[in-house]
N, C-alpha and C positions, 0 to 999 in steps of 0.2 A: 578397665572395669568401670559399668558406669554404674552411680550412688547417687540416689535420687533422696530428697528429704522428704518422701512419703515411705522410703526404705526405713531410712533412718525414726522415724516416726513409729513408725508399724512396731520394729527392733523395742521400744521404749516402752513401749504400750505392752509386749509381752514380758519384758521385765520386772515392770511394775503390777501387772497380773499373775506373772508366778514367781516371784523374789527368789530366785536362784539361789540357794548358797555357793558361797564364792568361797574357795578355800586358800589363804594366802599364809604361807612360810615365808614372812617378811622381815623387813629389820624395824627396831625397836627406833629410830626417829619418826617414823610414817605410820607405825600400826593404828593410832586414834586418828589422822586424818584421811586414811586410807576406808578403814574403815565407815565413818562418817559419809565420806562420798559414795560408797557403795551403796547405803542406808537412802541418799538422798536421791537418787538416781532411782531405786527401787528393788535393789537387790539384799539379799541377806550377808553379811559378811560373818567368817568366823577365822579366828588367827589362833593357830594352834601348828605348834614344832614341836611338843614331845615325840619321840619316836615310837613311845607305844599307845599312842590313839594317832598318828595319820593316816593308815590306815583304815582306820576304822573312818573317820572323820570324810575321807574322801567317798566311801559309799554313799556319804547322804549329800556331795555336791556336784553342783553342775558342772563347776570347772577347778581348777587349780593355778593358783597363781605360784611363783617359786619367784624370790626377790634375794639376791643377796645383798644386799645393802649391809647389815650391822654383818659379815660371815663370820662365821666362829667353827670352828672343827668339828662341837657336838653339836650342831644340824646340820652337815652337812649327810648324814646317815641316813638324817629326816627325811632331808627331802629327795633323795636322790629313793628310799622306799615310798614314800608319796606321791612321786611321778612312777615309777615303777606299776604300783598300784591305780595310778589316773588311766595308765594307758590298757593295762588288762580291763577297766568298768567301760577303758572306750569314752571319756571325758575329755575336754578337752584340756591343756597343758600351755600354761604360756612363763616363760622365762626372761623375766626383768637380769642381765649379765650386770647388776651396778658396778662402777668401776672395774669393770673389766682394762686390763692395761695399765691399769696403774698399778698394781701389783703382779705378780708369778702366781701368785696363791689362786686370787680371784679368775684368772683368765685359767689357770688348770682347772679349777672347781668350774667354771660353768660350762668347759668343754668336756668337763666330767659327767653333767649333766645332760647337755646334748647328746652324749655318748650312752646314755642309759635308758633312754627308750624317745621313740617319736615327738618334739614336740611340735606345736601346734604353730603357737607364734612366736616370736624374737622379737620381744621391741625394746631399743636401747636408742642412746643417743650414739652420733656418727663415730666417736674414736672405740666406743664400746665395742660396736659391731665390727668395727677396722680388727679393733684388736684380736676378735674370735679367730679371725682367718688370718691372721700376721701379728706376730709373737713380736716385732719391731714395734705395734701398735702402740702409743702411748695415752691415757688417761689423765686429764688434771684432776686428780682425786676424783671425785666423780662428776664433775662436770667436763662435757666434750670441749677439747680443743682443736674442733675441726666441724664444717657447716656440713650438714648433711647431705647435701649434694656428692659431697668428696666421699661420701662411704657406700654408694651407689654399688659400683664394680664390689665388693667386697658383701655387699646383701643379697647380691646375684651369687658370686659363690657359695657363701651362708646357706643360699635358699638351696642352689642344687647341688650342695653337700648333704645336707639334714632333710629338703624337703619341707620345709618351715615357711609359714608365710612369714617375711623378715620387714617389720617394722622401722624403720631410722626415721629419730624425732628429731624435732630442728625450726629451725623460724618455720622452713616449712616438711611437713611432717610425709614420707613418702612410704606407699604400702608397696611391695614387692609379691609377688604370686606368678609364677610361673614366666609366659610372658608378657604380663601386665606390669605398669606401673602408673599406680596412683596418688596423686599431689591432693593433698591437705591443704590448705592454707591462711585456716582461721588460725588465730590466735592474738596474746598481746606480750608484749616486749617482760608486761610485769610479773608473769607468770614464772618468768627466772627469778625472780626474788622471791619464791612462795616455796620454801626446802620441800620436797617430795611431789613434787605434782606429776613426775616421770611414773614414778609408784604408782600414784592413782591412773594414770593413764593406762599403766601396765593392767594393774586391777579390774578397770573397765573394759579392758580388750577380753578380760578374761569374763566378766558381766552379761558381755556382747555375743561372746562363742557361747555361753549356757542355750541360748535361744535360737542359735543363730549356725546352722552346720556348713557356711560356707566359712570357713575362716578369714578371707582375705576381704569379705564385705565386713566382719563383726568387727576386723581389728582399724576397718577404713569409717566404720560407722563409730567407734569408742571415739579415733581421734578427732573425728569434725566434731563430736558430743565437747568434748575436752575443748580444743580452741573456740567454740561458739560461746560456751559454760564461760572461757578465759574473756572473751571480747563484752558478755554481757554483763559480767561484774568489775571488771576496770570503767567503765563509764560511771560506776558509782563509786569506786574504791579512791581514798588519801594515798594509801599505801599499799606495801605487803601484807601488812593487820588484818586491814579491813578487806584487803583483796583476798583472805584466806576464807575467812568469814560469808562473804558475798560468793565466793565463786562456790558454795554449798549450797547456799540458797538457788543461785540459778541451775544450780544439777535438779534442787528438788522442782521449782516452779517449769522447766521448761514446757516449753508448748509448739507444737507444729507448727506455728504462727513465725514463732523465733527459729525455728529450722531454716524456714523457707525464707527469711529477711536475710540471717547471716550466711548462710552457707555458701560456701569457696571450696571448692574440689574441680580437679581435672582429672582424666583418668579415661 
């Protein structure tokens, strides 16, 4: 698939022209900087899991994001009537599996989901995505114990199981769609020290699809947004702090100028 940074530009430019809402059943470590980066990017966010406004809530967005990061039993009703309802408005649907693998729980709940209507896109890191299609798959709580490369064969299944364009994040970040596959490969090492930035990623894949009806360019255009965002606030950051900090700033100032400097894709 090829990804040009007047794609990715164009993508930006109609985001911040019609602030999407973005509707995310996420977990409570991520929801303020989830949020935030949505905001800085140019989309509207709203974080809402009562069961009796999702539905309603989804008529007024672009997309749906579904995260289970914090799972807990009572959303899990939520969100499986929230995609239920994305897929009748015909919105798009993207599924963050957090720790999939590291528990029974987590990997039945988001095969629960899968199983409940169409989704869109899959993006997880590599044991997440292992784990969907092999119950052997293991999680280190939720960070991957395994390079993305290794969950390749298992996003191919994923994808022509469900039909899902299948995301697997990673040093380098690979879109899956059909017969394409496409390599990411902006990013910085510090970005793992900044807790939730998989979240945001997932969020922005879902920022990407409000605008964007090819899925497999919105979720290849969220992540070179993501690692360019990663690469131009580690040149100023001490740490994870100020890398938390800076990597907002560079969602809100980016510029086609910074597209076309950083950008790293194959594809």
């Amino acid at each position: 698939m090829q990804v040009t940074a007047a794609q990715i530009w164009s993508a930006i430019e109609a985001i911040r022209e019609q602030a999407p809402v973005i509707h995310n059943i996420t977990n409570f470590v991520v929801m303020n900087n989830t949020a935030n980066a949505l905001l800085a990017l140019g989309a509207s966010p709203v974080m809402a899991h009562a069961e009796e406004e999702v539905a309603e809530m989804v008529n007024i967005s672009g997309a749906l994001v579904i995260n289970i990061g914090t799972l807990s039993s009572t959303w899990v009703p939520s969100m499986l009537q929230a995609v239920h309802h994305a897929h009748l408005k015909k919105i798009p649907i993207v599924l963050d599996p957090v720790g999939a693998g590291a528990t029974a729980y987590r990997t039945q709940t988001s095969r629960q989901i899968l199983a409940a209507a169409p989704i869109t896109i899959i993006r997880g890191n590599a044991s997440e995505v292992m784990a969907l299609v092999n119950s052997e798959g293991k999680t280190k709580g939720v960070d991957s114990s395994a390079f993305s490369e290794d969950a390749l064969d298992a996003g191919r299944r994923l994808q022509e199981t469900y039909g899902s364009v299948v995301c697997v994040s990673g040093e380098t970040d690979y879109i899956l769609a059909g017969n394409d596959v496409t390599k990411i490969l902006n990013g910085h090492i510090m970005m793992t020290k900044v807790t939730g930035l998989g979240c945001t990623a997932s969020a922005l894949c879902g920022a990407f699809a409000a605008v964007n009806g090819d899925a497999a360019l919105a979720a290849a255009e969220a992540m070179a947004v993501m690692g360019i965002a990663g690469e131009m606030s580690a040149l100023k950051s001490f740490g994870p702090g100020s890398m938390q900090v800076n990597f907002l700033d560079a969602l809100y100032r980016l510029t086609e100028e910074n597209i076309n400097k950083f950008l790293k894709i194959e594809g």
